[in-house]
C-alpha positions, 0 to 999 in steps of 0.5 A: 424654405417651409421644405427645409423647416420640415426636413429638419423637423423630420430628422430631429424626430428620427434622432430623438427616436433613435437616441430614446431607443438607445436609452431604452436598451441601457435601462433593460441592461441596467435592469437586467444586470441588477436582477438578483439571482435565484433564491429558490433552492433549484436555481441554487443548485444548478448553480453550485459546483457541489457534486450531486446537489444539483440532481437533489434540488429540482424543481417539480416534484420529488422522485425516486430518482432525487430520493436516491441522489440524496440518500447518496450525498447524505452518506457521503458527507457523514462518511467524511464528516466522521473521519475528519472528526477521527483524524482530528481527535487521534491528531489532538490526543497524541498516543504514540509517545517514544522514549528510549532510556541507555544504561550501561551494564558491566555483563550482558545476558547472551543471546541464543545464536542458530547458525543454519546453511539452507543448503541441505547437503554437500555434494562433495560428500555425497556418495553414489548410493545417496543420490541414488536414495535422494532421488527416490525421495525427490520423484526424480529418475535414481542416478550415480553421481555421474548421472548415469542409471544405476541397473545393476547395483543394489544399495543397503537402505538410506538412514536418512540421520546418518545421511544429514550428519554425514553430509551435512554442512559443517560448523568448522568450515562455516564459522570463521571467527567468534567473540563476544563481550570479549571473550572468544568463542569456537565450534566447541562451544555450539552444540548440533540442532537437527531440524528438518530443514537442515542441519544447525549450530545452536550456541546458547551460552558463553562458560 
């Protein structure tokens, strides 16, 4: 009997231990999870998703290298910091205003019209001895219209006037119908632009 008493002695003592033990644990975890954070400016940092503050706040002391990340985030924000001040003044001001006024007048001033074919020549109209001077003109090997190279024919010198008069695109063969404010318009009433390019139409006025 005096056996038993103390086995249960024994094991009395081991579960009040290991119940103490348990208790002990649940205090530090309790302590633990009620510790509050940090309040130094490192610890602040390292835990802040803020890009490049936590290079600045570091503890120990302050390098060259800390100085630079800082100098580096400081312009960053002012550079932000001003245009969002600009795009929100110029959003507040509203400056672009459109307003669009019809009226209606029984005559129209005529616009001036310039009707130019970028192509230079016809070469319907072009004869042997123009080939043979545009290729000259060009740095292209002189040939007929055929494509063969003149040797035995001597051509007069190119009037290079006459060659765009002649060759020229015509205002007949391009305008194909005129009106404007009811009246009707013809080649008639164009008159002829040479410019260096091509040869043009100009029409200016409407009689």
């Amino acid at each position: 009997m005096p056996i038993e008493f103390v086995c249960k002695i024994k094991f009395a003592e081991e579960d009040e231990k290991q119940k103490s033990k348990q208790d002990g644990d649940k205090e530090s975890l309790i302590e633990e999870s009620c510790t509050p954070p940090a309040k130094d400016l490192a610890g602040f940092a390292n835990s802040c998703s803020l890009h490049g503050i936590n290079h600045i706040f570091v503890s120990g002391r302050l390098g060259i290298r800390q100085t630079l990340w800082a100098l580096a985030f400081l312009t960053s924000l002012a550079l932000f910091l001003y245009q969002a001040a600009k795009c929100a003044i110029s959003y507040l001001e509203h400056p672009h205003v459109t307003a669009l006024n019809e009226e209606a007048t029984p005559e129209m001033v005529f616009p001036a019209v310039t009707i130019c074919n970028i192509n230079r020549f016809r070469f319907s109209a072009l004869t042997d001895a123009d080939i043979y001077h545009l290729a000259n003109l060009t740095g292209l090997p002189p040939k007929n219209r055929d494509g063969h190279k003149p040797t035995d024919l001597m051509y007069p010198a190119p009037d290079m006037q006459d060659i765009f008069n002649r060759t020229g695109h015509q205002l007949e063969e391009m305008l194909m119908s005129c009106n404007f404010s009811g009246q009707n318009c013809s080649v008639e009433d164009f008159s002829v632009v040479s410019e260096k390019v091509s040869q043009s139409s100009a029409f200016t006025s409407l009689l």
